[in-house]
N, C-alpha and C positions, 0 to 999 in steps of 0.2 A: 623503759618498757617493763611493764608488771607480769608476770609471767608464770603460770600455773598449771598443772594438770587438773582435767577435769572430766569427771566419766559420767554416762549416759547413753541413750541410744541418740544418735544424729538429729531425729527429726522432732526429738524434745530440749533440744539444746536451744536457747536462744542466743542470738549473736547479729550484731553488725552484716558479718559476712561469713558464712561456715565455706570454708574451703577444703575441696575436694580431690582430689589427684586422680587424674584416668589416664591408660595408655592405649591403644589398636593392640589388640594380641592378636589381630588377623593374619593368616599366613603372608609372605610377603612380597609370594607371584603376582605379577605385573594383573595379572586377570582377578586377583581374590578383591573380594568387597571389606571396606571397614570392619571391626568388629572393634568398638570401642569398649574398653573395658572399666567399670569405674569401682577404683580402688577402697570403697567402703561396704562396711555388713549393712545386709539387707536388700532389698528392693527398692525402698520410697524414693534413694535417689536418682533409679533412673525412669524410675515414674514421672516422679517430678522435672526431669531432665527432658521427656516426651522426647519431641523430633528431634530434639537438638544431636540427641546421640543416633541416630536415626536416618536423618534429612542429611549426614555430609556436612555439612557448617562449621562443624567441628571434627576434626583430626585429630586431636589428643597429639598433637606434634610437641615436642620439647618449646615450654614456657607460652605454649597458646592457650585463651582463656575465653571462657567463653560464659559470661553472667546472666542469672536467674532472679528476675524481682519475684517475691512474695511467693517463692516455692509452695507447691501444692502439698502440702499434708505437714509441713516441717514450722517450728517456731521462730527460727533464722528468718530477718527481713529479706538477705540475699545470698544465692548460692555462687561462689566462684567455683566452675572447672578450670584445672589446668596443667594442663598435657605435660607427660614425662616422655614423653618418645621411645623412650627405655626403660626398664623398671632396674634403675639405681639407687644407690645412695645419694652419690653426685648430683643425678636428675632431682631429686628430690628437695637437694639444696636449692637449687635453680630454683624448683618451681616454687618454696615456699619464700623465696628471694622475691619472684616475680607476682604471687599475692600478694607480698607489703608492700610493692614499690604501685601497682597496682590499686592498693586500698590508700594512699598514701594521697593524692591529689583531689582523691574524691571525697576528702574530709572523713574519711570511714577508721576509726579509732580505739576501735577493738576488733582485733582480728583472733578467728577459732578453725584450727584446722585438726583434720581429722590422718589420723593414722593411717597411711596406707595399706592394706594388704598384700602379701606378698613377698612384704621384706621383714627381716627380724624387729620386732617392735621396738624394741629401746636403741637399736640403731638406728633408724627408722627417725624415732620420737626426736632423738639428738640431731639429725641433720634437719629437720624441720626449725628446730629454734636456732640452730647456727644458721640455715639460710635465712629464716627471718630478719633475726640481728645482722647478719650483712648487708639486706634488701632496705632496711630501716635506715641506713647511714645518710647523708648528702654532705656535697661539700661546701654549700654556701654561706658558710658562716660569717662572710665581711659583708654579704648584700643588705644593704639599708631598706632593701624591700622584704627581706627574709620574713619565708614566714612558716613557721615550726607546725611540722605537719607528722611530726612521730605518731606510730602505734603507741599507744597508752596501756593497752589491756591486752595479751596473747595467750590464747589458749591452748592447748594441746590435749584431744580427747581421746582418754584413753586409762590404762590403772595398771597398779603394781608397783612394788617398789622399782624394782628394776628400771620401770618408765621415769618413775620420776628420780631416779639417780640421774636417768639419761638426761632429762629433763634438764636438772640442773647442771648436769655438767656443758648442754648448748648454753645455757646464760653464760657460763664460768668465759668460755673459750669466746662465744658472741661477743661478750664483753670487752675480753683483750684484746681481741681482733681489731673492734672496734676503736678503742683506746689505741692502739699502734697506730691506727688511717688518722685521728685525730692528729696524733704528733707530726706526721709526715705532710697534713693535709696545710701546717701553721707555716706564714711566708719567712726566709731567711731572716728580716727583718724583728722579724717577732720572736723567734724561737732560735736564739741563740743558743750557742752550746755549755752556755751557764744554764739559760734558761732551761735547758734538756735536762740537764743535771739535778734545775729543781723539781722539776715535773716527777722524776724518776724518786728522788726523795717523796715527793710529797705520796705519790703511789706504793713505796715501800712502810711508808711509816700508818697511814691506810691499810693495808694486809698485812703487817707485820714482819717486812724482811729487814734485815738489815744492811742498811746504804752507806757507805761513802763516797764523796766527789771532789775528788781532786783538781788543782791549777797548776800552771806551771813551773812550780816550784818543785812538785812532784814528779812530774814528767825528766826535768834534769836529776833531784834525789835520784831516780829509777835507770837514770840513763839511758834513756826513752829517746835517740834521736832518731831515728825515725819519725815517731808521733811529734816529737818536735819539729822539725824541717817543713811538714806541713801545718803548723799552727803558728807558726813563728809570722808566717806572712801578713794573717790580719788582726786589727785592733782589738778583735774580740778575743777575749781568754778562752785558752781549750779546758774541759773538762773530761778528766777521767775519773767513769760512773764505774761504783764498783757494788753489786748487788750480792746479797750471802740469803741463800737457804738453806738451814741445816737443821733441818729433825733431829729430835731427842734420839729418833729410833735407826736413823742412818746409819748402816756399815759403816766402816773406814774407808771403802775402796767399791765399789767408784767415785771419783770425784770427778762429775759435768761441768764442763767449763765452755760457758753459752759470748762469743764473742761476736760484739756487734760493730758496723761501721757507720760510725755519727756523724759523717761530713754537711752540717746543716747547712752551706751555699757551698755549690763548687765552680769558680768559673773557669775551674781548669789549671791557673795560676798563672806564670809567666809564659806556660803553651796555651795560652789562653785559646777557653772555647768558640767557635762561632754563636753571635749571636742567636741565631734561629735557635728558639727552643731552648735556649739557658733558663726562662726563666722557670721550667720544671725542675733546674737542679737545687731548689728547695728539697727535693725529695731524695736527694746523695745520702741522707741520713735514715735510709728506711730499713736497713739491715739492721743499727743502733735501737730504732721503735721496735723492731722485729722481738728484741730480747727481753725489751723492755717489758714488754707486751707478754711474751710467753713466761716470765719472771711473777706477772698478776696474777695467771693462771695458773700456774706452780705452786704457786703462797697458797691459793684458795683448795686445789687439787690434793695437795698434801700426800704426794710422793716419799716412797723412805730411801730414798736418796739426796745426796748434799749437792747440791749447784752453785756454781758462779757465775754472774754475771758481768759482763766487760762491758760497757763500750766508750770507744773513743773517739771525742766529740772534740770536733776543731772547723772553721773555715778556710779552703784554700783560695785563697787572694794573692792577686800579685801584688807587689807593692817594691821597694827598696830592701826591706829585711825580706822578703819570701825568696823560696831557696831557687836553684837556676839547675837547667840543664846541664851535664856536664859536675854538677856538687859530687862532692860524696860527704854520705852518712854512715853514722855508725850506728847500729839498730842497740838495743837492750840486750838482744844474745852477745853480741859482738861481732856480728858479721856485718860489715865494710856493703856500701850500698853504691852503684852509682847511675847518678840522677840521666834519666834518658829522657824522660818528657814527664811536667809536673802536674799532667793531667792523671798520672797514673799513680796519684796519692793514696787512693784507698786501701789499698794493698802495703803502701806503709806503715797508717796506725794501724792496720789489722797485724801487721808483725809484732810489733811490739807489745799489743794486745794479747797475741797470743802468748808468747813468749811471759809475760806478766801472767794467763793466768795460769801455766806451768809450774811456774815459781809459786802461787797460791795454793800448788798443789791438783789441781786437774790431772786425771788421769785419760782424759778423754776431752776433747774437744771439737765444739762445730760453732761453726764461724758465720755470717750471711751477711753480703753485701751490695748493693747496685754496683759491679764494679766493672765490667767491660759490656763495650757496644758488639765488641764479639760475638758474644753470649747470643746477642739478640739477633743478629745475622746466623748460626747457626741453628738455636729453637726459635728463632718469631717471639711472639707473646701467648704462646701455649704453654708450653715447659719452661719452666726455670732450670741454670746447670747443677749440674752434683758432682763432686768428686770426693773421692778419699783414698787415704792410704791404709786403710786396711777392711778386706770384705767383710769382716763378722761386725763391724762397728758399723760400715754403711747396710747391712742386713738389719741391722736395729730401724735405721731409718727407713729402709725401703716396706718394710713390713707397718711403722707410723703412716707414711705418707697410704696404706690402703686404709687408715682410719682416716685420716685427715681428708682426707678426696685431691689433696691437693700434689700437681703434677714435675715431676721433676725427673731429666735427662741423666744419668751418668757417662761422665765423659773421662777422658783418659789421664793420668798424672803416672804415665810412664819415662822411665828415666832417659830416656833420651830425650825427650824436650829438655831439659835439663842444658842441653848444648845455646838452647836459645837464648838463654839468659848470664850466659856468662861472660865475667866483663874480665878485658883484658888489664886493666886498674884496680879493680875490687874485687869481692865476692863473685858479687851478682850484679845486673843491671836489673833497674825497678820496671823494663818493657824487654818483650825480645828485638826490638829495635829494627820489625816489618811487621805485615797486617796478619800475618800465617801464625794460626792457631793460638790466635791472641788469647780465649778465655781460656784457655789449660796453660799458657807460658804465666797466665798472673795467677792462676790455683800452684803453678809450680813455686814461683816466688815466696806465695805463704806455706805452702810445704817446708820449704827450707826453716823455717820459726816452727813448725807442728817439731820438726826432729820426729823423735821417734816416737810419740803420740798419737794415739789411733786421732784421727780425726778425718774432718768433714769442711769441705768447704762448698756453700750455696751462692752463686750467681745467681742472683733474682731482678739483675736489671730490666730484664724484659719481661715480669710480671709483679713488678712490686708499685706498677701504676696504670690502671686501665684507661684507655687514649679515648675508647668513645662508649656510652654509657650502653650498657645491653639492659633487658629486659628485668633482672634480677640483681643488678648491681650498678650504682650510679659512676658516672668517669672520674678518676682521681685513684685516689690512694687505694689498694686491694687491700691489704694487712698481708697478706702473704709472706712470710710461710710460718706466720704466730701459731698456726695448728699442729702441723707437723715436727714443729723443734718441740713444743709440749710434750706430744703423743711420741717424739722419740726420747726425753725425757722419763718418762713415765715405764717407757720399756724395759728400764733399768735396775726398777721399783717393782716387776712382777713376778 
């Protein structure tokens, strides 16, 4: 998608589709009438708009839209409205999500929206090209009927440098958002954890960071059992991706260390999962794409801070060599592991993970993984979890995530859960071995690898894949939370 700021008044702008944003600012007693309010300078477009804003037809409800052929005064062939409910940021995404996905089947192939009022402009400007590029994605990339319906042309009207920093920093972020949904969107079969590996090279040597990707050769060098006990099961080779961003102008200190989890098929292993719905655990590896992804954006954003990148990419299969309930392992730190259920792998290379990128030197790290159903019995598919062990490093993120828009729970990593997981054999057990406070006993597990390391662990299992397509974003892979590990990145840097 071609993407550019462009100034003018509205109704000498030509365009495919100039789209609009309005919300009701009417009071909100049961008794008060509409008062549609529409978010652009001037008059012409609620002239041109006549009854529509008028007659009721239109509510201005979040992501309602409501189209104008051959507007009256304006050089736009067609006017899209479409309702923010709210005058947010957030809404904003939506609604410029739900113009492309909108302009998308109707062959309409240059899309121009205009800047809302009301909100700061270059905030503003930026959630409008992030929702776009989000709204623009689909996932049907193996249909032999496919047929490539991208925006081509998007405009943003409006001036200043400030807009068009803003500007471009929605491609930067749209971009890796969207590149993270790709990788997560490709079937186990295809996107091996070699193949991750290369994708992840081929993206670094593109922006210029620097990659390595390690096999199993590495994993025992490192004494990585952990990551090995779950790669050991299938035929495919694990791959640990190791990403380096380090500005000329970077401190010494901090060093971010971004750990992903790469499990590109998980059937669970020898606690193998129920069929129903396996075949989504293509997408075990979306916390891996996560970093991948905020890694692109990093490179282009150009932070004066040093980042690492992890992630640890394996299949768990059962098979004859995959590990068994009951093993023990011995992780890279040295803490003694034992095997409760080999569904609960992600939580093992993310140890080891961790633990490696301590040793690389991280001062800080945050981690994200699809890693408990917990998670998602607890927030649903609205919030992702949070934790961490220390508040001034999750205050970095929580203050990201009001740029990002994107929603995340904090939930508890107090030492008494700590009881849950402790194994009368080892260390620790890799489950607390009942259903009670499953996503804080697996945040507790990789605690024990942070040690004393401010860090952050995101469960994003119940929003790193939307189940049924809404208005502004098609069903499949979200990219979440590629915005907020950037924007907590960057916080670093300011």
């Amino acid at each position: 998608m071609n993407t550019k700021l462009v100034s003018g008044k509205l109704e000498r702008i030509s365009s495919d589709l100039l789209v609009i944003l309005a919300f009701d600012a009417a009071d909100k007693k049961p008794s008060a009438k509409p008062a549609i309010k529409v978010l652009a300078a001037g008059s012409a477009v609620a002239k041109a708009a006549g009854t529509i804003l008028t007659g009721g037809e239109f509510a201005a409800g979040s992501c309602e839209t409501a189209l104008l052929h051959d507007p009256d005064g304006f050089k736009a062939k067609r006017i899209l409205l479409v309702g923010l409910g709210k005058l947010t940021l957030t809404e904003v995404r939506k609604a410029a999500g739900t113009a492309v996905r909108f302009a998308k089947p109707r062959k309409l192939r240059e899309v121009t929206m205009a800047i809302p009022e009301g909100l700061e402009p270059a905030a503003a400007a930026r959630a409008l090209v992030e929702g776009a590029y989000i709204g623009d994605f689909d996932p049907d990339t193996y249909r032999s009927d496919r047929k490539v319906r991208s925006i081509e042309q998007l405009n943003i009207v409006g001036a200043g440098s400030a807009v068009e920093a803003a500007v471009r920093e929605g491609v930067i972020l749209g971009e890796a958002q969207n590149f993270a949904r790709t990788l997560v969107n490709e079937p186990g079969n295809v996107l091996t954890p070699t193949v991750l590996g290369q994708k992840a090279a081929e993206m670094c040597a593109q922006y210029g960071l620097k990659c390595e990707v390690y096999g199993a050769e590495k994993l025992k060098e490192l004494k990585m059992g952990a990551f090995w006990a779950v790669a050991k099961g299938s035929q495919e080779h694990p791959a640990l991706i190791v990403i380096t961003y380090e500005p000329a102008k970077a401190p010494s200190s901090p060093v971010l260390g971004l750990v992903g989890k790469g499990i590109t098929f998980d059937t669970g292993g020898i606690s193998i999962k129920s069929a129903d719905g396996m075949e989504k655990m293509k997408y075990d590896m979306a916390g891996g794409a996560t970093m991948i992804g905020a890694m692109q954006a990093i490179a282009q954003l150009k932070p004066a801070v040093k980042v690492i990148g992890i992630v640890c990419a394996a299949e768990n299969m059962p098979s004859g060599s995959a590990m068994k309930p009951g093993d023990i392992e011995i992780a890279m730190s040295g803490k003694s592991i034992e095997i409760i259920n080999t569904d609960a792998e992600g939580r093992l290379v993310l140890a080891d993970g961790l633990a490696y990128a301590r040793q690389l030197g991280a001062t800080h790290l945050i981690d994200a993984a699809t890693l408990t159903g917990a998670c998602v019995v607890a927030l649903g598919t609205v919030n992702a979890g949070a934790f961490s062990n220390d508040d001034e490093t999750y205050r970095h993120f929580s203050e990201a995530t009001q740029i990002s828009g994107e929603r995340f729970w904090r939930l508890p990593v107090e030492d008494d859960y700590r009881e849950f997981i402790k194994s009368s054999i080892a260390d620790i057990m890799n489950t607390g071995g009942n259903r009670w406070a499953g996503a804080t006993t697996a945040a507790m597990f990789l605690k024990e690898f942070a040690e004393d390391t401010p860090w952050i662990h995101l469960d994003i299992a119940g929003v790193a894949w939307t189940e049924d397509a809404k208005p502004w974003i098609a069903e499949g892979p979200s990219g979440i939370p590629v915005r907020s590990v950037t924007e907590w990145v960057r916080s670093y840097a300011k």
